[in-house]
N, C-alpha and C positions, 0 to 999 in steps of 0.2 A: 504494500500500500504506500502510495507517494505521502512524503511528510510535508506538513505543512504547518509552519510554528514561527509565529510573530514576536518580536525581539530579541534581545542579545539568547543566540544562542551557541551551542555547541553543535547541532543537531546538524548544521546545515554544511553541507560533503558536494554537491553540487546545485546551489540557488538558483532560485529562476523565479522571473517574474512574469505573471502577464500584461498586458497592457491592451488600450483601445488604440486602434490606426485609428488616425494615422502616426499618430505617437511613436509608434513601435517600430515601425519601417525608420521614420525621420531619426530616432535613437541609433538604428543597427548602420545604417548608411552614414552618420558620424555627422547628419547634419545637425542635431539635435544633442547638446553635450551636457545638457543638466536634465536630471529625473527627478521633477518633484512630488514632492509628496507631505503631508500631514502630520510623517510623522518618520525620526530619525532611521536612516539607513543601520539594518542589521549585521551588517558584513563589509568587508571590503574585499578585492579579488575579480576572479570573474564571476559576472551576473549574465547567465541564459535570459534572454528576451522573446517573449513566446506572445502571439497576439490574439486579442481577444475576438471572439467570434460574431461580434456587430459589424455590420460590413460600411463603413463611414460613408458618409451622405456627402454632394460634389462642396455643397457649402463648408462644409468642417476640414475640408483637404484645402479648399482656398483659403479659404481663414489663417489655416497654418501655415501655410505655401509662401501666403505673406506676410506673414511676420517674421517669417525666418528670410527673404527676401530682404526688407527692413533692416532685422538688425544686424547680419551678414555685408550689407552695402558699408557699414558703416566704420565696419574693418577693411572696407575695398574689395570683398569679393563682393561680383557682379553677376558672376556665370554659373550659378547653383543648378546641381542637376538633383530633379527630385527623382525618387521612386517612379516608374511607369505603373508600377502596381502596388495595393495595399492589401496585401492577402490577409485571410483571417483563419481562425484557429488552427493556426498552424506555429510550430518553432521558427525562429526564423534567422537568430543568431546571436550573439553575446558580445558585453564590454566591458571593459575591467573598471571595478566601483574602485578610484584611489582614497575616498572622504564623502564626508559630510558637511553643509554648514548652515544655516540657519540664512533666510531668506535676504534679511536686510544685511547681512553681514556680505554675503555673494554683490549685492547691489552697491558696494560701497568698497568695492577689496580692487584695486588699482590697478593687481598684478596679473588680470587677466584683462583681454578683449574687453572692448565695451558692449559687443551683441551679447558675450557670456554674463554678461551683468543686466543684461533685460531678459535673460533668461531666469531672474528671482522673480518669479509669480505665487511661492506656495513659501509656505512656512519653513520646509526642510529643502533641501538641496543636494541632490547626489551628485559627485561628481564624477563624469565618465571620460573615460578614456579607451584607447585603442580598439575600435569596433570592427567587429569583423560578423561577416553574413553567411549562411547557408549557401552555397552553390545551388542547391533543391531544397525548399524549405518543406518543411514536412509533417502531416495531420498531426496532433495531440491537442489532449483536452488540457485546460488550464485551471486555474485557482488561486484562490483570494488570496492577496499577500506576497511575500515571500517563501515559496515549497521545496525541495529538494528535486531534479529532476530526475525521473524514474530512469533506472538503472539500461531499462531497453533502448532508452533512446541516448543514453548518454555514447557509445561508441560510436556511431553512426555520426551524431550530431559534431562531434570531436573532428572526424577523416572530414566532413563536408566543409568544413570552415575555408573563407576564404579573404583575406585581409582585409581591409574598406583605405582605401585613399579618402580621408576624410577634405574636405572644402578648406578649412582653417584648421590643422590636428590643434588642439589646447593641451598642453603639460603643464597641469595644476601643480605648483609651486608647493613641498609640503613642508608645514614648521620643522618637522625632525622625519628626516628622511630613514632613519633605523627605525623610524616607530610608524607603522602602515596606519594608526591608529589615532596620529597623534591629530591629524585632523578631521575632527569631531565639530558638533555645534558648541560655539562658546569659544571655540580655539582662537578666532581671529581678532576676538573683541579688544585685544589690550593692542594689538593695533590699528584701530580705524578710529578713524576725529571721532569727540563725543560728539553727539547728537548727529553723528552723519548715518542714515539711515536710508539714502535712497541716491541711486545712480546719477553721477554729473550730465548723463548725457539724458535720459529720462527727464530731464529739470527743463533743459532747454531742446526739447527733440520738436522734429516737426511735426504738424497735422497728418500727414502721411503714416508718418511712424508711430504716432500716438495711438490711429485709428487701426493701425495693424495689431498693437498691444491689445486692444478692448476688444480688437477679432479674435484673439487666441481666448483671451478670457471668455469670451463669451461662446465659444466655443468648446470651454471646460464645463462650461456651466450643465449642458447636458446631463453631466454625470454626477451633480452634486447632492441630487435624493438618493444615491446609492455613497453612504457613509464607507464603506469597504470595496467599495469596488476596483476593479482592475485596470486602472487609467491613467493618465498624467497629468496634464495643468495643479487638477484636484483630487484626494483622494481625504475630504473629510466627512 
C-alpha cells in the first residue's frame, strides 16, 4: 500500500507529489521554480511530480502562460516555450526540493531573479531545482499530500528520466551549504530590511504585469474549497 504521511517524517524513501496542470507540467519543464503551498515542505531531495486528473480548462493555461511570460520578461527571457500538452493522471517527472521559505521572505530575498520573487503567492515556498521529465509519462493514481511512490513504478520512472534545459536554471543560494536543511522558513529573516515584506519590482510593476499576477491568483482560486487538495498557487 502507497504511504502517504504529512510532515517531518522519516517514512518518506521516494516523495511525490500530485498536482493540478497546468502547474505540474510548468514545474517538471523548469519553467515554474517555486511550489507553493500552505504549508512547510516535508523533505528536501528529489520530489516525483505526478498530475492530477482534472484536465485544465484553455482559460487556467493562459492565465498561467502569462504570468510566467510576465515575470520571465523581466529577467530578459522572451522566448518561453510552454508545454504542447498538459497531461493528466499520469507521473510525469521530478525536481530536486533544495529548501523552504516563507512567502514574504522569497519576495524580498535579493539573491535570486526578480520573476522568482513574484513567484511568492502562498505562504510557504518550495524551492526547486534541476527538473527533469518522463520521456513517456505514464498512468498512476495520485494522493493528497506528500506519499511515497509505489515501489512499481519507481524503476521505470528512474530509466525514463530525461534532463529539462530549464528557460532561466535558478541555484538557490543556501545559508550552510553542509546542512541540506538549513534552509527552512525563518532562515532568511535576520537578513532582509525590517518591515521589507514585499518584492521591489511588484511595488512598481506595470498594468501588464500586475494583471498577469491577479491571472494566476485567480486562477488558484478554483481550488481553494478543497483545503487538501493536490494543486499549487493554493493549497489551504
Amino acid at each position: 500500500m502507497t504511504s502517504r504521511v504529512r510532515g517531518e517524517s522519516s517514512n518518506y524513501t521516494n516523495p511525490c507529489l500530485t498536482m493540478h496542470q497546468p502547474w505540474a507540467s510548468l514545474l517538471v519543464y523548469g519553467i515554474k521554480r517555486i511550489e507553493g503551498r500552505s504549508w512547510p515542505s516535508p523533505i528536501t531531495g528529489r520530489l516525483w511530480i505526478h498530475a492530477a486528473g482534472k484536465v485544465p480548462d484553455p482559460e487556467t493555461i493562459k492565465a498561467m502562460e502569462d504570468f510566467y511570460k510576465q515575470i520571465y520578461a523581466l529577467d530578459g527571457v522572451t522566448d518561453l516555450k510552454f508545454p504542447e500538452h498538459y497531461p493528466v493522471s499520469k507521473l510525469l517527472g521530478c525536481v530536486e526540493v533544495v529548501g523552504c521559505v516563507k512567502g514574504e521572505e522569497l519576495a524580498s530575498w535579493e539573491d535570486v531573479p526578480q520573476g522568482v520573487r513574484l513567484e511568492s503567492l502562498t505562504a510557504f515556498c518550495w524551492l526547486c531545482e534541476q527538473p527533469q521529465k518522463l520521456v513517456v509519462p505514464f498512468e498512476m493514481r495520485g494522493y493528497q499530500g506528500v506519499y511515497n511512490l509505489e515501489r512499481k513504478f519507481l524503476e521505470g520512472a528512474r530509466r525514463g528520466l530525461k534532463s529539462v534545459e530549464a528557460p532561466l536554471a535558478v541555484k538557490f543560494p543556501l545559508p550552510d551549504p553542509r546542512n541540506p536543511l538549513s534552509l527552512k522558513p525563518g532562515s532568511l529573516v535576520n537578513g532582509l530590511k525590517k518591515g521589507s515584506n514585499k518584492s521591489k519590482t511588484d511595488e512598481g510593476s506595470s498594468p501588464t504585469l500586475k494583471a498577469a499576477i491577479e491571472g494566476a491568483r485567480a486562477a488558484a482560486t478554483q481550488f481553494s474549497k478543497k483545503p487538501n487538495g493536490p494543486h499549487s498557487f493554493q493549497n489551504r
